[in-house]
C-alpha positions, 0 to 999 in steps of 0.5 A, spaced: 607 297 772 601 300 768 599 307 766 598 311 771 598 319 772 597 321 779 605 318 780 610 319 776 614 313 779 619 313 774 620 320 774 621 320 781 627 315 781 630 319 775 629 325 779 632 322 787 638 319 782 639 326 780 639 329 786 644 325 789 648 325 783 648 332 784 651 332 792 656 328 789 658 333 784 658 338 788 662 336 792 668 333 787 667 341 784 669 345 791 674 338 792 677 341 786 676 349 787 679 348 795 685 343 793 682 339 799 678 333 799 676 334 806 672 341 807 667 339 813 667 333 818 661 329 814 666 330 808 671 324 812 670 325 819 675 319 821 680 323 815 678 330 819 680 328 827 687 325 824 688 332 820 687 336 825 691 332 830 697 332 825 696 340 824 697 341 831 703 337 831 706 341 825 704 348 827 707 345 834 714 344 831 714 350 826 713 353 833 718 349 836 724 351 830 723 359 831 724 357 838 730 354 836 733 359 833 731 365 837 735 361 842 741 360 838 740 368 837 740 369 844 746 365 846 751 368 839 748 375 843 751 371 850 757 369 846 758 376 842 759 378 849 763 374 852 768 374 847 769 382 849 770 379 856 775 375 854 779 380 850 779 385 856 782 379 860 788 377 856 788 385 856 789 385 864 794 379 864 798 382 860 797 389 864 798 385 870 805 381 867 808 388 865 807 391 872 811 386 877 817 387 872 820 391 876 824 395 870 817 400 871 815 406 875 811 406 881 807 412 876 807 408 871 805 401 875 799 406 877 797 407 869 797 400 869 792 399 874 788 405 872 787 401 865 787 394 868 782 397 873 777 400 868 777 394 863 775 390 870 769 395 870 767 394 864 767 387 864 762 388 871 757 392 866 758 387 861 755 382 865 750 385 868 747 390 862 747 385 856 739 383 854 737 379 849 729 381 849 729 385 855 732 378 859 739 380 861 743 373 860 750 374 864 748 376 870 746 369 872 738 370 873 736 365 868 730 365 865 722 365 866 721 358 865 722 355 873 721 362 874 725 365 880 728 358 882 733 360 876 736 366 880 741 362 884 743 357 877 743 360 872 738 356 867 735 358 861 730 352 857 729 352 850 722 349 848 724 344 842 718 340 841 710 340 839 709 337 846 710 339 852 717 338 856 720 337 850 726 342 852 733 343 852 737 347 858 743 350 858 746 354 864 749 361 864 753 363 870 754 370 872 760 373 869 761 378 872 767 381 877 764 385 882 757 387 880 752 383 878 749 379 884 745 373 882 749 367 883 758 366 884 761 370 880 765 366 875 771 372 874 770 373 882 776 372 883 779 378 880 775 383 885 778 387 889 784 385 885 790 391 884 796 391 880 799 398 882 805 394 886 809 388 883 805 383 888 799 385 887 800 384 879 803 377 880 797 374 885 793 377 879 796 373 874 794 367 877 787 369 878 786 372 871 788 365 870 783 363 874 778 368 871 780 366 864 779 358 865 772 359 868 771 363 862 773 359 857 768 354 860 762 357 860 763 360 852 764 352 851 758 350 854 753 357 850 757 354 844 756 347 844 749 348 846 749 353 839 751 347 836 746 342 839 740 346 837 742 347 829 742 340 830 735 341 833 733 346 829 735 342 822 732 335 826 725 339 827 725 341 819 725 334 817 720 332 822 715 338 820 716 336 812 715 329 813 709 330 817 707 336 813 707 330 807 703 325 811 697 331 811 697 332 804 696 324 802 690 325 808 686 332 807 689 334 799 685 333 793 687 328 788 686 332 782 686 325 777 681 322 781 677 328 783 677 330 775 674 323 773 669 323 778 667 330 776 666 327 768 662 321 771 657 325 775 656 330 770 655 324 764 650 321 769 646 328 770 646 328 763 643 322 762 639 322 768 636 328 765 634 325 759 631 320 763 627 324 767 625 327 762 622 321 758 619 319 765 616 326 764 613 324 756 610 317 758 604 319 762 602 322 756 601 316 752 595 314 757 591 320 753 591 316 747 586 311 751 582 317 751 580 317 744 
């Protein structure tokens, strides 16, 4: 090319290689101030759709392992409960073996009764006030999730998934005697039941036999969903840290190669400066023809 002034091609192609080089900079310099190798969509659109599909999915599950344990919190609260159920059963047996002995006075019959009868109360107000979040569990309303259609089964359902329909259920009959009004009484057997006589007593062991049967169901039921969602909740952690770990290799910097694009595009400005700087001298040679 001859010696000209008007256009400085050469400059101007130090100076386009300069700036791109600079864009190149900029970028591995806010990689490296981020810690992530994708800080907008133009920076890896393809990368981006898959890092967002993943977070989504780990946001989901770590949601989804609160939930799980909320809900074996739930259940341990329904099984605290039911444990105290099972104590004033056994109590009322007791009574009730003690009351068809006949070496008892009619007086001392009705104490019996007294007690066995308070100890009834108090497992009706067990199961219709126990809550867990403002929710009451033993009286078998159920959860909110298929809403009132829970009132006559007793179902509440666990989301244990990012995704939908990933739930669990499990059913918590009422428990009560007499009070509670959703659902059949799993200890229905015992309403109205009385020990003051020998007969009395003696039909109340059977059905305390009942009661206590059904009872004993229901808590092996709470109890092996407790067991199900620990299982759950260890299943949903695993996943999370290995999604969480396929992310990473999409999104975060890679700090080796990101500082050795940096020392290159800075020994590149560097060098483009000189260049550009050379480009800038070579027009005055042309003065020399002036002279």
């Amino acid at each position: 090319m001859g010696n000209v002034i008007n256009t400085n091609v050469k400059a101007l192609m130090a100076s386009n290689a300069l700036n791109k080089n600079g864009r190149v900079q900029q970028n591995v310099m806010e990689s490296l101030s981020t810690g992530k190798s994708i800080n907008r969509a133009s920076d890896n659109a393809a990368g981006l759709s898959i890092r967002e599909t993943m977070t989504a999915q780990i946001n989901g599950l770590n949601a989804a392992v609160k939930n799980a344990n909320d809900s074996i919190s739930m259940l341990q609260t329904a099984d605290g409960a039911l444990n105290e159920t099972s104590s004033m059963l056994q109590r009322m047996r007791e009574l009730a073996v003690l009351s068809v002995n006949d070496t008892y006075s009619s007086t001392q019959k009705t104490a019996m009764s007294t007690e066995f009868n308070q100890l009834s109360s108090e497992i009706d107000r067990i199961a219709a006030q126990t809550q867990w979040n403002g929710m009451f569990i033993l009286n078998g309303s159920g959860g909110l999730y298929s809403g009132a259609a829970n009132a006559s089964t007793g179902q509440f359902t666990f989301q244990v998934g990012a995704n939908n329909a990933q739930v669990i259920s499990v059913v918590i009959l009422n428990l009560g005697i007499t009070s509670a009004t959703n659902g059949t009484n799993q200890l229905g057997a015992l309403s109205g039941q009385t020990i003051a006589t020998a007969t009395g007593a003696a039909a109340a062991i059977t059905n305390l036999d009942t009661a206590l049967t059904n009872l004993n169901t229901s808590r092996s039921t709470i109890g092996a969903m407790v067991n199900r969602l620990t299982h759950a909740v260890d299943n949903l952690t695993n996943v999370a840290q290995n999604a969480s770990d396929s992310r990473s290799k999409v999104e975060d910097t890679d700090y080796a190669a990101a500082t050795s694009e940096l020392a290159r595009t800075q020994i590149i400005a560097q060098a483009a400066t000189a260049i550009l700087a050379q480009a800038n001298q070579q027009p005055q040679s042309v003065l020399s023809l002036l002279k």
